[in-house]
VOGU-192917 format. One line per field, with one value per residue (C-alpha): residue number from 0; residue in three letters; y, x, z. Coordinates in nm, 4 decimals. Layout:
BEGIN
n = NUM;...
res = ala;...
py = Y;...
px = X;...
pz = Z;...
END
This chain:
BEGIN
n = 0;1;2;3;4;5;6;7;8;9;10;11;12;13;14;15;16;17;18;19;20;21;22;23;24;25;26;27;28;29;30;31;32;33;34;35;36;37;38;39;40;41;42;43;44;45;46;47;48;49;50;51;52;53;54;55;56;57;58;59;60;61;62;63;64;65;66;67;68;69;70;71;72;73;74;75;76;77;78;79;80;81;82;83;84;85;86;87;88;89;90;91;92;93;94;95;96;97;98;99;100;101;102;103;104;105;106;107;108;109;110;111;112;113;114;115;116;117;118;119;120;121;122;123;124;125;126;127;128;129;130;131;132;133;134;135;136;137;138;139;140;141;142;143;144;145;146;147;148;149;150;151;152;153;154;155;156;157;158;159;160;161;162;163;164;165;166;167;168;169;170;171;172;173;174;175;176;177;178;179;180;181;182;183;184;185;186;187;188;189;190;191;192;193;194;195;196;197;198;199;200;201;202;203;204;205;206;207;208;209;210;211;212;213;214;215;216;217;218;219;220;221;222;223;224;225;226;227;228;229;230;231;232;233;234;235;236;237;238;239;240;241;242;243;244;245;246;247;248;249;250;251;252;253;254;255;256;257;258;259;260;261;262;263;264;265;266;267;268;269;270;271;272;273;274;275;276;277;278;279;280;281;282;283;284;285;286;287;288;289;290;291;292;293;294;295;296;297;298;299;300;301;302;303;304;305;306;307;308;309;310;311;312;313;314;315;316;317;318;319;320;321;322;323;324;325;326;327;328;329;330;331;332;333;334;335;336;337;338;339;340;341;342;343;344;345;346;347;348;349;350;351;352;353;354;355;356;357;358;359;360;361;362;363;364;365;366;367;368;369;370;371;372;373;374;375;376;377;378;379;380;381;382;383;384;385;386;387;388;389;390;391;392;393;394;395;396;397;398;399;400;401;402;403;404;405;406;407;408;409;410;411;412;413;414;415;416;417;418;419;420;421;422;423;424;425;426;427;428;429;430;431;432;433;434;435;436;437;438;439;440;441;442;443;444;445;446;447;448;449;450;451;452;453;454;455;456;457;458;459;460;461;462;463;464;465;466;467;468;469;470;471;472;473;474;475;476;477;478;479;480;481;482;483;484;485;486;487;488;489;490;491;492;493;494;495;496;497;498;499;500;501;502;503;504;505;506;507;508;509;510;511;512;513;514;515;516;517;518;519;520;521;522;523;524;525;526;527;528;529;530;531;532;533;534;535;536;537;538;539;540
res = unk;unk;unk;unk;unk;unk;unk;unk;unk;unk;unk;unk;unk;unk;unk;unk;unk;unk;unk;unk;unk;unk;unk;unk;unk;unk;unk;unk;unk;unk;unk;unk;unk;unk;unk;unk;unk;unk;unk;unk;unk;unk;unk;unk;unk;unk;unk;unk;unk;unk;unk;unk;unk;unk;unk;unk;unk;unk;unk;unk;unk;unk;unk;unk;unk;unk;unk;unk;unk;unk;unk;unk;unk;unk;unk;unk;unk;unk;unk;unk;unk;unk;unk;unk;unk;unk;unk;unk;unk;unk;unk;unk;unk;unk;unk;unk;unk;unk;unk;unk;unk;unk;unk;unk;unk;unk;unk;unk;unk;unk;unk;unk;unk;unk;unk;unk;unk;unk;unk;unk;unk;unk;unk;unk;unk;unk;unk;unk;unk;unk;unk;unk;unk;unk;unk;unk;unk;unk;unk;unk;unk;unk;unk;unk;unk;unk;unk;unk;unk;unk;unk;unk;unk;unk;unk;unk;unk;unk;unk;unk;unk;unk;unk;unk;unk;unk;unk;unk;unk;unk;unk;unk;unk;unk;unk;unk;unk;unk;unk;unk;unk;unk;unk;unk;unk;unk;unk;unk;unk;unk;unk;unk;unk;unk;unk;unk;unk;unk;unk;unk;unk;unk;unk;unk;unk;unk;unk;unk;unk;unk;unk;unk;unk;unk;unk;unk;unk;unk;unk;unk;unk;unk;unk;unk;unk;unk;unk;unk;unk;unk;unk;unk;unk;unk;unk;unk;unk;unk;unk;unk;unk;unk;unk;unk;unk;unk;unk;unk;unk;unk;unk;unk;unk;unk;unk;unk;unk;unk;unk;unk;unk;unk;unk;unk;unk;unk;unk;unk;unk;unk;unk;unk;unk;unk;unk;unk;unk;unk;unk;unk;unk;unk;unk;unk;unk;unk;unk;unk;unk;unk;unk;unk;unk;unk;unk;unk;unk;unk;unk;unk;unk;unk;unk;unk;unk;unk;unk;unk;unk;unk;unk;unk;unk;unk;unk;unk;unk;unk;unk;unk;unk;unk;unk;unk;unk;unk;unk;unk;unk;unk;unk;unk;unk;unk;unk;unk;unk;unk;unk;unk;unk;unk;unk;unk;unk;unk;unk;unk;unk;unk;unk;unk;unk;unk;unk;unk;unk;unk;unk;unk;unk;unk;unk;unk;unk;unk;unk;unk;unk;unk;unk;unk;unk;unk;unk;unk;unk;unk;unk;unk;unk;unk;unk;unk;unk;unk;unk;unk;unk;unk;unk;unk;unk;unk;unk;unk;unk;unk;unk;unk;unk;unk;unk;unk;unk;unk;unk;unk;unk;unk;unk;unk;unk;unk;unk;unk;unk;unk;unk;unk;unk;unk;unk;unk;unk;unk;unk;unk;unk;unk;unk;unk;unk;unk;unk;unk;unk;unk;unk;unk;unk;unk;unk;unk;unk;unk;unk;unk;unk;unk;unk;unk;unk;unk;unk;unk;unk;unk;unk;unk;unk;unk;unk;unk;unk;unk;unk;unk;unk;unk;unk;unk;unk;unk;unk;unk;unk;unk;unk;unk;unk;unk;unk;unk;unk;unk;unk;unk;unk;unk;unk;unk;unk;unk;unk;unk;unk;unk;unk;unk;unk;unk;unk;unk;unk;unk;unk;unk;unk;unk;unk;unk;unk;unk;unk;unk;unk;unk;unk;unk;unk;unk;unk;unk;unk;unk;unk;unk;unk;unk;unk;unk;unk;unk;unk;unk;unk;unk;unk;unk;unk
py = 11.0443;10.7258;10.4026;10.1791;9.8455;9.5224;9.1757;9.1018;9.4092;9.3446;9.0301;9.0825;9.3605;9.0781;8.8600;9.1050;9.2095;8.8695;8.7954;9.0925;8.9244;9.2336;9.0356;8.6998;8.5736;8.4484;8.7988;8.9586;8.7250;8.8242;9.1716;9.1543;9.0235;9.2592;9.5066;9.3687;9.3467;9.6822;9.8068;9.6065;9.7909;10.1387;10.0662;9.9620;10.1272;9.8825;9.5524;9.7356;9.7298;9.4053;9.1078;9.0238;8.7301;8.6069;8.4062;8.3375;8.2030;8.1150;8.0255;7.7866;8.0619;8.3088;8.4947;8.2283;8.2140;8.5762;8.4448;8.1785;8.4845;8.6828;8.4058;8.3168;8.7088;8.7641;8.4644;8.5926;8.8709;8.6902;8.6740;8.3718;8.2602;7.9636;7.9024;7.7508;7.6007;7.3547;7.1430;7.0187;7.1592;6.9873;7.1414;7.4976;7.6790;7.6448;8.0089;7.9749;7.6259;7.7269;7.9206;7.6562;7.4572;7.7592;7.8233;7.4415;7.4689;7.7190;7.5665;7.3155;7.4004;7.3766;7.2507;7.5260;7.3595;7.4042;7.8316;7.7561;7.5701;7.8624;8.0578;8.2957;8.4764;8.5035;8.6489;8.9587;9.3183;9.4191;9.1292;9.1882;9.2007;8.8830;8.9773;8.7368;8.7849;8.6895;8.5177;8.3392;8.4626;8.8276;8.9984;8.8087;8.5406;8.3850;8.2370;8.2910;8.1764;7.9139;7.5738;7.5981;7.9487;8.0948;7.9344;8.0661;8.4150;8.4229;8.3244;8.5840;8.8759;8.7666;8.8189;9.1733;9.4350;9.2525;9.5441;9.2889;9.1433;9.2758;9.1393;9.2263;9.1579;9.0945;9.2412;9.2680;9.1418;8.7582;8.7131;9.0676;9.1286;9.3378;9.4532;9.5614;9.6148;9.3520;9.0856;8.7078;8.5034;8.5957;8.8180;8.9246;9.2388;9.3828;9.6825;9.6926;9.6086;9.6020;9.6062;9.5964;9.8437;10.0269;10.0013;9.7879;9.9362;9.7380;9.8927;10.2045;10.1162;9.9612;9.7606;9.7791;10.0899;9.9040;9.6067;9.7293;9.9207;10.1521;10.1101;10.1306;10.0843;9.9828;9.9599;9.6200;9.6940;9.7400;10.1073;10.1982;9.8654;9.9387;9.8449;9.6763;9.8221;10.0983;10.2080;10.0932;10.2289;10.3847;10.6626;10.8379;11.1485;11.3435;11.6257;11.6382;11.6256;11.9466;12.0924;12.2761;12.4694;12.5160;12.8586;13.0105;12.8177;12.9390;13.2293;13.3018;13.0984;12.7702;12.7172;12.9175;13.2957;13.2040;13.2571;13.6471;13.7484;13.7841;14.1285;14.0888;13.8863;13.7051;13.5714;13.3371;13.2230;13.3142;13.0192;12.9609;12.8011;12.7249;12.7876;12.5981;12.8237;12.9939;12.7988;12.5785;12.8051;12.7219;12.4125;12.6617;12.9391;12.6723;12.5637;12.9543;13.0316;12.7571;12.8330;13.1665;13.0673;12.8482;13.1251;13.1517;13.5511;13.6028;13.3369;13.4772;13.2465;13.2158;13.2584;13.2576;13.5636;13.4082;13.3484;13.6726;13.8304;13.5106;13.4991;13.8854;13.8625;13.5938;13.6879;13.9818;13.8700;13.6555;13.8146;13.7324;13.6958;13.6611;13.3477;13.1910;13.0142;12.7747;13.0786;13.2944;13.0262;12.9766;13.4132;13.3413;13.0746;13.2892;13.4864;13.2867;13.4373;13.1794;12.9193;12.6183;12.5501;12.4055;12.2295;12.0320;12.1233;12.2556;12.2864;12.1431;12.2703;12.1440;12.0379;12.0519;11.7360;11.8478;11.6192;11.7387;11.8551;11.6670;11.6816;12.1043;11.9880;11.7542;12.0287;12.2942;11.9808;11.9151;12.3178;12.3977;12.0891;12.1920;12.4953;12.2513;12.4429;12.2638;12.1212;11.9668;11.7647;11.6589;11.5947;11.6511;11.6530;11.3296;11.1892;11.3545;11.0894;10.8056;10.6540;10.7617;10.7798;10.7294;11.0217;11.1935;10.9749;11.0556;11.4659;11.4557;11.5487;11.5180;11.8103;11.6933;11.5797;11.3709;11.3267;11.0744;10.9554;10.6167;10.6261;10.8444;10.6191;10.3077;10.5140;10.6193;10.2845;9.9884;9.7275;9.8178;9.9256;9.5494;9.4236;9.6268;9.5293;9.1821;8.9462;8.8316;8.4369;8.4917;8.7370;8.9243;9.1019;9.3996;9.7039;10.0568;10.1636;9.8678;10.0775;10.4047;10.3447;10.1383;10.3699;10.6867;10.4726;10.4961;10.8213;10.9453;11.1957;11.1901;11.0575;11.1131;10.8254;10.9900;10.8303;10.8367;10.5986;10.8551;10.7269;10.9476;10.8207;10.8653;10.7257;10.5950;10.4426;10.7102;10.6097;10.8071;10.7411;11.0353;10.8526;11.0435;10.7380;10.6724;10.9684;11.1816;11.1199;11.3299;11.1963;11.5895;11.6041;11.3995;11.6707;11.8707;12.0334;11.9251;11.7794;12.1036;12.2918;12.0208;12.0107;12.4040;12.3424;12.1363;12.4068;12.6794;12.4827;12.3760;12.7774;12.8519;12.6101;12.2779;11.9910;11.7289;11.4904;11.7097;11.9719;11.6136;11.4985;11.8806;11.9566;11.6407;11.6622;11.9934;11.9697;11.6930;11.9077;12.1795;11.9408;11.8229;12.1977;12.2961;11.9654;11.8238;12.0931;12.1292;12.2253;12.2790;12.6783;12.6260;12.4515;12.7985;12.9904;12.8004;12.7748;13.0575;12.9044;12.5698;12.7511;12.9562;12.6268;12.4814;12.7508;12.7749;12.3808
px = 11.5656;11.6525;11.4179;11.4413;11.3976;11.2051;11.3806;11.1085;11.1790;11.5584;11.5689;11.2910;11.5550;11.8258;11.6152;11.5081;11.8648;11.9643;11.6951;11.7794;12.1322;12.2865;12.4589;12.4580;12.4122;12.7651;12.8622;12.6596;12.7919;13.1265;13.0816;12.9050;13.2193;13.4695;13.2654;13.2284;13.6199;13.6206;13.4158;13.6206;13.9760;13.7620;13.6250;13.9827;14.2640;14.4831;14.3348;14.4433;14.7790;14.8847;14.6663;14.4375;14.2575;13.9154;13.5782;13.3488;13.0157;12.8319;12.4506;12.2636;12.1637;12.3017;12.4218;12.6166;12.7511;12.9027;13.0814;13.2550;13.3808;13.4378;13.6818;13.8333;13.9073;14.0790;14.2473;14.4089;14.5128;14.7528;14.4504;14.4366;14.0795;13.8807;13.5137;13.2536;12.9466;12.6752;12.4278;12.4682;12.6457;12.4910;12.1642;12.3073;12.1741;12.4138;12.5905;12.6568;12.7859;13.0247;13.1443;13.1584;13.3475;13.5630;13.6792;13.7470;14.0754;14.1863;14.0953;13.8866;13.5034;13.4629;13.1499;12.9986;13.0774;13.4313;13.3742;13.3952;13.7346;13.8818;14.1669;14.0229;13.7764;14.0361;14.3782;14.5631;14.4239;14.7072;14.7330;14.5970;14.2049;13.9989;13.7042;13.4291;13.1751;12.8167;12.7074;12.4431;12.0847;12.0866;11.7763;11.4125;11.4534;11.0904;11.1581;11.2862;11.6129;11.6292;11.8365;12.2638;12.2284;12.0859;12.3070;12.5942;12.4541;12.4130;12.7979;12.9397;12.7655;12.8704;13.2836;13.2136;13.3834;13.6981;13.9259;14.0518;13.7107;13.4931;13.1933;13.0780;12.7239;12.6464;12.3165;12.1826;12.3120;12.1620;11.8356;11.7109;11.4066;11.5383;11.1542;11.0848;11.4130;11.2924;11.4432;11.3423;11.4534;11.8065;12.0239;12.3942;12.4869;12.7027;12.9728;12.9288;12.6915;12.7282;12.4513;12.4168;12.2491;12.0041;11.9308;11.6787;11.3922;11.4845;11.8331;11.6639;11.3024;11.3206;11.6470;11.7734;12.0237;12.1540;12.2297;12.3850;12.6847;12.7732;12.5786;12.8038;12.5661;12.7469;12.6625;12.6949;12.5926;12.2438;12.1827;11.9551;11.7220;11.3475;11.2402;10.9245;10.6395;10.7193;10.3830;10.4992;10.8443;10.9634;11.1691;11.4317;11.3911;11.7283;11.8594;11.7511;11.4202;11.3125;11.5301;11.8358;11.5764;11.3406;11.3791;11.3757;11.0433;10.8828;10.9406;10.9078;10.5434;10.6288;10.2771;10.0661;10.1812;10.3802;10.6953;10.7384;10.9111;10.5632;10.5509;10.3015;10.3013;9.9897;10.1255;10.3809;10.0886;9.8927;9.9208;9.7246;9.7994;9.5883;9.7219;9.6467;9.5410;9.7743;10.0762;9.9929;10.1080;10.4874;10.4412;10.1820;10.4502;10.7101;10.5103;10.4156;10.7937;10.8971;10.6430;10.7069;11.0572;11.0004;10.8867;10.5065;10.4214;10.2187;10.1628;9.8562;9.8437;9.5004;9.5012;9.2546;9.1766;9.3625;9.6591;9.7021;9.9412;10.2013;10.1577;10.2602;10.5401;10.6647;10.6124;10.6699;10.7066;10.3776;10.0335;9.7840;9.4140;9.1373;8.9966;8.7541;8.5239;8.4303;8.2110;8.5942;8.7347;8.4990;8.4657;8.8891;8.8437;8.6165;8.9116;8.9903;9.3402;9.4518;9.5893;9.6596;9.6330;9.7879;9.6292;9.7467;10.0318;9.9151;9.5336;9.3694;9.3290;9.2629;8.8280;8.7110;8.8461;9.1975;9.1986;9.2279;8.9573;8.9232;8.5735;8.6444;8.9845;8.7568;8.5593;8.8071;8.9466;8.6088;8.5850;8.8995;8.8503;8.5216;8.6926;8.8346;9.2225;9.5984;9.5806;9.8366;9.6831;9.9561;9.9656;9.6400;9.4290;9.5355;9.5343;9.1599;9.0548;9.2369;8.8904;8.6346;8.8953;8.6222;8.5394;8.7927;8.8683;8.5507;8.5873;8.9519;9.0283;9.3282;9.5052;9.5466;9.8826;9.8785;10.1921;10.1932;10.4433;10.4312;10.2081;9.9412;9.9721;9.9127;9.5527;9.4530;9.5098;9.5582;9.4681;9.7497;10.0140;9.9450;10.0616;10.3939;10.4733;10.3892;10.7319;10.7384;10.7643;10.8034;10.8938;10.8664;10.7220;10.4993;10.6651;10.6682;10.5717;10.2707;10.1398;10.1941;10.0492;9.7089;9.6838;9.6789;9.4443;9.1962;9.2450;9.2469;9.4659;9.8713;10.0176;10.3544;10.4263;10.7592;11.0918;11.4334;11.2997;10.9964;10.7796;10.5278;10.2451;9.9543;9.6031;9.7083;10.0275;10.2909;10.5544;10.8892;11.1371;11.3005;11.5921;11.7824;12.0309;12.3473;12.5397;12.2210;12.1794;12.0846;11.9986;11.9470;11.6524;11.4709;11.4030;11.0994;10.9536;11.0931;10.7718;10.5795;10.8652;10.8211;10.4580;10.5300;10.7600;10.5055;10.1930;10.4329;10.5251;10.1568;10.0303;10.3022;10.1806;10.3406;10.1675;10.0921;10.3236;10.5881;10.5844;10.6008;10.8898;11.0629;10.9783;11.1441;11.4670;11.4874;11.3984;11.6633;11.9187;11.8635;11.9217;12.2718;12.3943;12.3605;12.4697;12.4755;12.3099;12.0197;11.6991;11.3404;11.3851;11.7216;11.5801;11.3888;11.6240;11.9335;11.6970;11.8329;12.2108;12.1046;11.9169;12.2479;12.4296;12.1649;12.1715;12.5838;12.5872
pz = 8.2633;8.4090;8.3926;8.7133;8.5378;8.7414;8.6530;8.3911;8.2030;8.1821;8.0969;7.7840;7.7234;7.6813;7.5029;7.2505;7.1899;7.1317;6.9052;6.6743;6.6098;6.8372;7.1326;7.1824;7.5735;7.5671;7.4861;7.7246;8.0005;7.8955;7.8984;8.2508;8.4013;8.2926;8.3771;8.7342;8.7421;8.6411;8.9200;9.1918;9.0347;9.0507;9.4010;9.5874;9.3588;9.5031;9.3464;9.0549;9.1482;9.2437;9.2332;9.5651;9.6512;9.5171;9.6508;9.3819;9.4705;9.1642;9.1798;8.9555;8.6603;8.4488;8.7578;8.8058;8.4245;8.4923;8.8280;8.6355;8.3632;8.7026;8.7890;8.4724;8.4109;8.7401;8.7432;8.4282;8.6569;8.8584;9.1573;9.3539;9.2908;9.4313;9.2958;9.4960;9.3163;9.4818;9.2311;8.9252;8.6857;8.3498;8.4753;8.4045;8.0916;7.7822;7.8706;8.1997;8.1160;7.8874;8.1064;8.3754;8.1196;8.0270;8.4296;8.4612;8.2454;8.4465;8.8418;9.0961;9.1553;9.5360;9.6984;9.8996;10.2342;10.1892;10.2086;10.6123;10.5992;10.3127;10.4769;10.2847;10.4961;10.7349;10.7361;10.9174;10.8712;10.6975;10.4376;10.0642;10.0405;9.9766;9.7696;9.8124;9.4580;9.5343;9.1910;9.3202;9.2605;9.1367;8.9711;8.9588;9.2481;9.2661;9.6495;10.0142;10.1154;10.2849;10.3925;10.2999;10.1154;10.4230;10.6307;10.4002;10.3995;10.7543;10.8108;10.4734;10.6809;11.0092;10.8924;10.7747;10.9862;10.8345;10.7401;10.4494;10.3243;10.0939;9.9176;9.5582;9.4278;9.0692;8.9577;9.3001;9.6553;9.6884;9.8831;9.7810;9.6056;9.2715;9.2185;9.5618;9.7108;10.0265;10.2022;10.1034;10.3723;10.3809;10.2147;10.1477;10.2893;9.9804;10.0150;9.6267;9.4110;8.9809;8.7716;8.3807;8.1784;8.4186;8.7941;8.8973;9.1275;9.4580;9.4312;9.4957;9.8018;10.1092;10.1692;9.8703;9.9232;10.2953;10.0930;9.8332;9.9632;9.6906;9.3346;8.9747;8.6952;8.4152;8.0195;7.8663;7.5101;7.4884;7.4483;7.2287;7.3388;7.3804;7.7109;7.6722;7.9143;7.8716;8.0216;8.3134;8.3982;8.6695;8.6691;8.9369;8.9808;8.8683;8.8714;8.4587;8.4951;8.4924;8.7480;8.5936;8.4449;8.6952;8.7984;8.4299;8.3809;8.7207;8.6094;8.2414;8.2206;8.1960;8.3089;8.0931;8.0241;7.7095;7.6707;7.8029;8.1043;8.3065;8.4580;8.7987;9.0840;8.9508;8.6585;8.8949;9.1039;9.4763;9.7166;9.9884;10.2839;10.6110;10.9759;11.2672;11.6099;11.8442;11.9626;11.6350;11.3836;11.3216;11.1076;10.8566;10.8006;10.6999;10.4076;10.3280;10.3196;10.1105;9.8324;9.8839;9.8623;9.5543;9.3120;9.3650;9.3320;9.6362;9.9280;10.1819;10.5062;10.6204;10.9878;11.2858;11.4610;11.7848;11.5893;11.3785;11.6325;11.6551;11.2499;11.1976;11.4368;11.2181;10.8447;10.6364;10.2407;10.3099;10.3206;10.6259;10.6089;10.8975;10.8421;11.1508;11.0325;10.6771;10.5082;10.6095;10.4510;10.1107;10.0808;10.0217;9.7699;9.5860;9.4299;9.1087;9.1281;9.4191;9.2001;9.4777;9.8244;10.1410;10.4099;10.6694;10.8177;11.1977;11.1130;11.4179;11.7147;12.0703;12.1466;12.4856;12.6177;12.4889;12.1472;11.8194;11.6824;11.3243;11.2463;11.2063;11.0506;10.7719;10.7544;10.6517;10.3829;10.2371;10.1830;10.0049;9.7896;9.7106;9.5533;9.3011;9.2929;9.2781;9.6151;9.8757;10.1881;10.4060;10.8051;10.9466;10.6750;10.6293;10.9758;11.0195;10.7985;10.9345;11.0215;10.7190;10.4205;10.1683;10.2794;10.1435;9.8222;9.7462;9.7604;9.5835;9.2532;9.0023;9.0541;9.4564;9.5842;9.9123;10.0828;10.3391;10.5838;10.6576;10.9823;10.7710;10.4615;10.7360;10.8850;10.5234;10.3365;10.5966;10.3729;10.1423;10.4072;10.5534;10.2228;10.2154;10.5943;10.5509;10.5762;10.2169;10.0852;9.7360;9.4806;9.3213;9.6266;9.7111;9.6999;9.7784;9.3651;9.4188;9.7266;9.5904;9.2607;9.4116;9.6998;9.3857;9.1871;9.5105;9.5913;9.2052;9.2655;9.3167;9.6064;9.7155;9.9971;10.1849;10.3033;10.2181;9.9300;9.7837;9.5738;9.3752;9.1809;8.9607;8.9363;8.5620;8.7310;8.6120;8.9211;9.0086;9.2854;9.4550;9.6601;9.9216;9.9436;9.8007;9.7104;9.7745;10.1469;10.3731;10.6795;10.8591;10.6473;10.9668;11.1478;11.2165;10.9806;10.7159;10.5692;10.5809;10.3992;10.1201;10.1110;10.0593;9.8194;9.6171;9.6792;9.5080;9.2112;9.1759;9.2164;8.9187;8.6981;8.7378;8.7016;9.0194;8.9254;8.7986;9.0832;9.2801;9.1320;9.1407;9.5089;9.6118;9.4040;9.5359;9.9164;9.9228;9.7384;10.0045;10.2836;10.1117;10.0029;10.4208;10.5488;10.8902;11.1548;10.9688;11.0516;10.8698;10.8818;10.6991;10.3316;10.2029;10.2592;10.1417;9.8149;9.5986;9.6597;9.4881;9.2214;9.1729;9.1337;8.8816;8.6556;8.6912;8.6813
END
């Protein structure tokens, strides 16, 4: 498991550590800088070869303090180094002005404006690198940017594309929110970014991973450190949590039949899952497949008379049911053996006027909830109640997993989304966890609000963050369908006996890992089926 920490969680990490006689700040400071020095030799081999050139832009805190052991440490390199520093130094805390002190027997402290007259951020393509550091803010800034440090930021981002110039963060590129992963004002566009101890959550939402460039998290002694909230920490989904496992647990009764090899299709789970009307039925056998896929025993699709053809030309593996009408629908619920349900994906169908029909679509909803089963409402079950959400909130239960997209989370909860879309003045600002987590507390059930940057939460505020950034990418996963294979993927764990929030967290890690074991040509048909590779791996990983 690994906690994504916000800036007041670190730095009562650091304080706590110092005031058990651990580390001292001067230590930690120290240890910070080589291991941003470090980094930059692991990043570009060749700066650990011969010494390069360095721009060190230290800020008025402690992020500051480790620029000036930045400097000092690669000056001892043989690196030509200039630091730039605007205020006043005596108003720097006692570490980082030590520090200051420390780098000021070894060179000049340049005023910032002298960055645009510094040869440099110039040079030919083929000369040694210049590595410009951004020590300036880091973790837990409390305001925009604004006046010379925007105007500096602005002209840092506008020389990248320089073969020979790369920036460095420290903690977290300058300007950007660490709790939120938002802009504030202006920020640094960083092609690496070092951070001590654990990542912080804005390295992972929003504009965090663009900013960053690539992420090393390094240790700087305080393992073993209890972070305080603990209540309250996020975690990233990995591939640890639960997943190198996961197919021995589906199916030995991880959920409830003990620890024997279960011998019937029953004991892994029936599905359910609702399909739209003729010509709407594609999107409903995704989601059958993939929990079919997944390791649930038996997966029935629920299909209207005018669609049963289209269906059976399609499926084999999954079973098909007549289902018309709500008493169709409740005579299917009746058998206790269907352990969860999928609705959503294709469900309406055309009314007279040739709109979708979503007071028959709320209808089906309020009828499979009613039936009080592991449920997953994703596409138009959500958007039927993009005007009466109440409505819904007030029919769901916990064992319900919504999975909104941005444009259904904006109809279902506008007052929230209008918070996280809002340009932000101060931080830390609202994030994606802050509307997942209120947006689950309303609904009392979890909610799993879908990007790149997926964050899954629960009414009690249990948050995870499933990133498909980073070395995880996979941009091919935008493609259609792809959302009704994971909202599949999510049913079947549910109707073998996961949890919400841990079948969730699973179904993500997993629908992403599909995407990156096919690569680039992808589409939604592809992710069931390349399943049983990646399970092959896990188990031989």
């Amino acid at each position: 498991m690994a906690e994504l920490l916000s800036a007041s969680q670190m730095g009562k990490t650091e304080i706590d550590a110092i005031a058990s006689g651990r580390v001292t700040g001067l230590s930690l400071m120290e240890t910070a800088g080589h291991s941003v020095v470090s980094a930059i030799k692991k990043a570009w081999p060749e700066c650990a070869r011969t010494p390069h050139r360095a721009v060190v832009i230290c800020g008025p805190g402690n992020n500051g303090g480790d620029g000036f052991v930045i400097a000092r440490l690669l000056a001892a390199l043989a690196w030509d180094v200039e630091v730039y520093f605007q205020g006043k130094h005596e108003n720097l805390q006692p570490d980082a002005l030590r520090n200051f002190e420390r780098w000021l027997e070894l060179g000049d402290v340049h005023p910032l404006s002298g960055i645009y007259e510094s040869g440099h951020l110039q040079g030919e393509p083929s000369g040694p690198k210049t590595i410009i550091v951004d020590a300036v803010f880091g973790s837990g800034l409390s305001r925009a940017v604004e006046g010379q440090w925007a105007e500096l930021f602005s002209y840092l981002d506008s020389t990248q594309g320089s073969s020979n110039l790369r920036i460095v963060a420290v903690d977290v590129p300058s300007g950007l929110c660490s709790d939120s992963g938002r802009v504030l004002g202006v920020a640094l566009t960083a092609d690496l970014t070092v951070t001590f101890h654990r990542a912080k959550i804005g390295h992972y939402l929003s504009e965090g991973p663009e900013l960053c460039g690539y992420l090393d998290v390094c240790s700087i002694g305080l393992e073993g450190e209890i972070i305080p909230n603990t209540q309250k920490i996020t975690t990233l989904v990995e591939f640890s949590r639960g997943c190198r496992t996961f197919d021995k647990g589906a199916r030995s009764g991880e959920g409830g039949t003990g620890n024997r090899v279960a011998q019937h299709k029953f004991d892994h789970g029936h599905a359910l899952v609702c399909s739209g009307p003729a010509t709407k039925t594609g999107a409903a056998r995704l989601a059958a497949r993939a929990a079919l896929r997944i390791g649930t025993g038996l997966v029935t699709l629920a299909s209207p008379t005018d669609a049963l053809a289209e269906n059976s030309a399609h499926v084999t593996a999954v079973m098909l049911k007549r289902c018309d009408t709500l008493d169709d629908l409740a005579h299917l619920l009746s058998d206790d053996r269907i352990s969860s349900i999928c609705v959503g994906p294709g469900v309406s169908r055309l009314d007279g006027t040739g709109a979708l029909d979503f007071e028959h679509t709320r209808q089906i909803v309020k009828t499979v909830l009613n039936a009080k089963r592991k449920t997953v409402l994703d596409a138009d079950a959500l958007s039927a109640f993009a005007d009466n959400s109440s409505n819904l909130f007030s029919e769901l239960h916990p064992s319900c997993v919504l999975t909104p997209h941005e444009g259904e989370f904006r109809r279902l909860f506008p007052d929230i989304h209008k918070q996280l879309t809002d340009h932000p003045t101060k931080g830390p600002a609202f994030s994606k966890i802050d509307a997942a987590q209120q947006a689950a507390e309303r609904a009392g059930c979890v909610v799993l609000l879908k990007g790149a940057d997926t964050v899954i939460a629960t009414p009690t505020g249990r948050t995870a963050v499933h990133s498909a950034q980073y070395d995880r990418a996979a941009p091919w996963l935008a493609t259609a369908g792809s959302g009704d294979v994971l909202a599949g993927f999510i049913c079947g764990l549910l109707a073998s006996g996961r949890a919400a929030f841990d079948a969730a967290q699973q179904a993500a890690w997993l629908h992403t890992e599909c995407a990156r074991y096919f690569g680039p040509g992808l589409i939604a048909e592809d992710l069931p089926e390349v399943l049983p590779k990646v399970f092959s791996k896990l188990q031989k990983g």
